[in-house]
Every structure is written in structure tokens, then in C-alpha cells.
C-alpha positions in Angstrom: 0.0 0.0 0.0 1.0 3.4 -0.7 0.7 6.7 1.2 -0.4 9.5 -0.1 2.4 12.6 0.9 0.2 15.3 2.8 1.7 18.2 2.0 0.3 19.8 -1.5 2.7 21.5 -3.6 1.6 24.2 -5.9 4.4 24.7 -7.7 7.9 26.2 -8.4 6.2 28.8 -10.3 3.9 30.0 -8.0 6.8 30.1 -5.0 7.8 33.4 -4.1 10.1 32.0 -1.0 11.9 28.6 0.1 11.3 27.6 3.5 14.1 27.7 5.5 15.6 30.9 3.6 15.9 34.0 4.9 15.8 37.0 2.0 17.0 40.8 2.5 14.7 42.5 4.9 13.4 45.9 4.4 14.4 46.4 7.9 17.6 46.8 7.1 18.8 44.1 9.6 22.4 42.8 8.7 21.7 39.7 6.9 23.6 37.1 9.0 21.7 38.7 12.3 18.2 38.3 10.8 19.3 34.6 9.4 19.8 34.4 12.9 16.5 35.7 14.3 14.7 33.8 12.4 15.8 30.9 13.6 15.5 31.7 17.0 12.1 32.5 16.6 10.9 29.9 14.2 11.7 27.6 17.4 9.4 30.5 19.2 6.8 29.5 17.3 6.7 26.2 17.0 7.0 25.8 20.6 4.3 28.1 21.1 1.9 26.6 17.7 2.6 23.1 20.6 1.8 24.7 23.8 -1.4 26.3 22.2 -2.5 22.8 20.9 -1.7 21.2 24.0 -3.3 23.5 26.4 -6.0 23.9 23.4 -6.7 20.1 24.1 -6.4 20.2 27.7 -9.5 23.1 28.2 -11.6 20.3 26.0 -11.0 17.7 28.1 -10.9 19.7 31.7 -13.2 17.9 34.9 -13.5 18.2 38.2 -14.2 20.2 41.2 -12.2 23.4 39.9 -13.8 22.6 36.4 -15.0 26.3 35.4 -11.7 27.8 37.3 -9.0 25.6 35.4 -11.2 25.9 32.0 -11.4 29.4 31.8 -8.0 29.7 32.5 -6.9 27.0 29.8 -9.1 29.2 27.2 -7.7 32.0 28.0 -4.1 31.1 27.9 -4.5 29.2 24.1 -6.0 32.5 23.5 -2.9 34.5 24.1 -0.7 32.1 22.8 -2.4 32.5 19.6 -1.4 36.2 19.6 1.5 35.5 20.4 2.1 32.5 17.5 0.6 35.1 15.4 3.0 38.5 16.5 6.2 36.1 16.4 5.0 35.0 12.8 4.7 38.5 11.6 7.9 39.3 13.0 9.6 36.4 10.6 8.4 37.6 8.1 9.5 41.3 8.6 13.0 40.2 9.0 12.7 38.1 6.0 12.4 34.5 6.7 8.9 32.1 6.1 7.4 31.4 9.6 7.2 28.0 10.4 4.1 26.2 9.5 3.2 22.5 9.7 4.4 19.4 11.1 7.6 19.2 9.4 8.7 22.5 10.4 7.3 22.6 13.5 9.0 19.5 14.6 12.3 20.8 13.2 12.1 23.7 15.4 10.4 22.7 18.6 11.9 23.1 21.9 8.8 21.0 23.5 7.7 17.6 22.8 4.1 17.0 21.4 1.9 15.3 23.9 0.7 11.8 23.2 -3.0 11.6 22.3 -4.6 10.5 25.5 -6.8 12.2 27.8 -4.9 12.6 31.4 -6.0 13.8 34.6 -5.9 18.0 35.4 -2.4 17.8 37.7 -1.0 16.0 35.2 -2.0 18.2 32.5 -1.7 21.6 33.8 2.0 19.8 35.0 2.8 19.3 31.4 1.7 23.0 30.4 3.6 24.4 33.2 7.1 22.5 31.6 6.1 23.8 28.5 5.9 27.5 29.6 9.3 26.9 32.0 11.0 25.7 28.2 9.7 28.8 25.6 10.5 31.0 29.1 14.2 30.0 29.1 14.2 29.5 25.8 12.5 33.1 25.1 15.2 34.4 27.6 18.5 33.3 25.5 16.4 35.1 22.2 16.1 38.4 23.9 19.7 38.2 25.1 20.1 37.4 21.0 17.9 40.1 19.6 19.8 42.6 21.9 23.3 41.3 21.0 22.0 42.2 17.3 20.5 45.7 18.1 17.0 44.7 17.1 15.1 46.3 19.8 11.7 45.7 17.9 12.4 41.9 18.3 13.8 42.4 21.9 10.5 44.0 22.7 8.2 41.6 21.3 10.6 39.0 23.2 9.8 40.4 26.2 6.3 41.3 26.1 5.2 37.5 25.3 8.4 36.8 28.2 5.9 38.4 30.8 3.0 36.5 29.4 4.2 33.5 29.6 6.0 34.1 32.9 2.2 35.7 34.7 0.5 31.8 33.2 3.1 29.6 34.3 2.9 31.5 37.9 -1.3 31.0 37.6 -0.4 27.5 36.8 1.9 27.2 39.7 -0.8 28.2 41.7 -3.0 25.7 40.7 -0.4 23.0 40.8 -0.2 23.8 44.9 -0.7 21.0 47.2 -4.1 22.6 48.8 -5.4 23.1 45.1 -7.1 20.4 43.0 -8.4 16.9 44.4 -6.0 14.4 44.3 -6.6 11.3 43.1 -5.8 9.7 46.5 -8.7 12.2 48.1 -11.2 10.9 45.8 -11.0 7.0 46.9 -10.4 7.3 50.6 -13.8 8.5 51.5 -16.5 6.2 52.5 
């Protein structure tokens, strides 16, 4: 049996830009520095194209006694990683490079591993999330340090605008991760 590729391909001719290239920017960036950047933030955004999915998955699947709590919280944090998927994207593209876009490329660039397809229980999800906001925070941390050791202060802005973001949810999740927060599994079979 044969598979069926599922990437689509409309042609050479109707290509403006390989992936993975990283043209003159109108920006007037040195070219080696925004090769750079772009990089660096390709890996942003796959990470957070994976966090968003993740936590995406883990508001549709949220139950318990904290149900409406952790929920709206999980909404709201895919929420503003969208914006922030979609600001790093744009950013890309300004200093020249493609953003990163489906499987391929994300996996080339991620920092985080994709979460198996089960359905888990909330500690252990909203433990998951929280590694995956600890990872793009360190790993946002180095690309500011890079952005600033390039002179792009647009970059270094962004990079630390979505840094606070990130830093303010992984704290919320923290907080919900504390041992006098969310039934344990233990809590649940010893009454009777």
C-alpha cells in the first residue's frame, strides 16, 4: 500500500520564497543577524503553535471540582498564545524568513515535545503545560539576550512582552499546581 504525501505543492512557479531561507529584509537588519533571528524565533513558534495545541486540548478535556476555574484559565491562555504565535509570525516575516508552518517545520524547530493523544487527569496536564511554559521562558530568555546582541530592539520588545505572558500563566499555573489546590486522586478514593 502506498501513502499518499500530505503536503500539497503548488508549484515552483507560484513560489515566491523557500522555507528555511531568509531573503534581504526591508528592515535593514544585517543579513547574518536576521538569518539568525529567524531561527531563534521559528523555534518560538513552534513551541508556542505546541503549547497552544496542548493547552487547546487540555480546556476540551478539563473535569472536576475546579472545572469552570481551570477551563477558563486554559481558554484563555490558548488565547494569548495565539497572539503570540501570530506576532512572532509576523515578526519572521519582517526580518525576512517564512514562519514556520506544519508538522515538518514545526518539529524541526520545537523546543517542546508534542503530547501523546490521551486524555490525562488536570495535575497532570496543567503539569505538562507548566514545563512547557518553564521551556519557551528559558528559551525566550537566551532570544532576547540574541535580539539585543543584534541591536534589534523591535524583536527584543516583542521578546519580552510575550516573556511576561508567559512568565504571569506559568505562575497561575503554579498556583493551581499547589498541594491545597485540585483533588487528588488519593482524596477521591479514601472516603466512605
Amino acid at each position: 500500500m502506498t501513502s499518499t504525501p500530505h503536503l500539497r505543492d503548488p508549484g515552483a512557479d507560484h513560489r515566491r520564497q523557500e522555507w528555511d531561507t531568509v531573503r534581504a529584509n526591508e528592515l535593514r537588519l544585517n543579513q547574518a543577524a536576521a538569518e539568525q533571528l529567524v531561527t531563534a524565533l521559528n523555534a518560538e513558534l513552534s513551541g508556542f503553535y505546541l503549547l497552544f495545541n496542548q493547552v487547546r486540548k487540555h480546556y476540551w478535556t478539563v473535569e472536576g471540582a475546579e472545572f469552570h476555574d481551570v477551563a477558563e484559565f486554559l481558554r484563555s491562555a490558548a488565547d494569548r498564545l495565539a497572539e503570540m504565535t501570530d506576532d512572532i509570525a509576523l515578526r519572521v516575516h519582517a526580518l525576512g524568513g517564512v514562519p514556520v508552518c506544519g508538522p515538518m517545520g514545526i518539529r524541526q524547530h520545537a523546543p517542546i515535545y508534542i503530547e501523546t493523544p490521551h486524555r490525562y487527569d488536570v495535575r497532570s496536564s496543567l503539569s505538562r503545560d507548566l514545563d512547557g511554559y518553564a521551556t519557551l521562558a528559558v528559551q525566550l530568555r537566551d532570544h532576547v539576550e540574541l535580539a539585543d546582541r543584534f541591536g534589534d530592539q523591535a524583536t527584543n520588545e516583542l521578546l519580552n512582552v510575550h516573556l511576561k505572558t508567559l512568565e504571569e500563566d506559568a505562575h497561575t499555573l503554579t498556583r493551581y499546581l499547589a498541594d491545597d489546590t485540585l483533588v487528588r486522586s488519593e482524596a477521591v478514593g479514601s472516603e466512605s
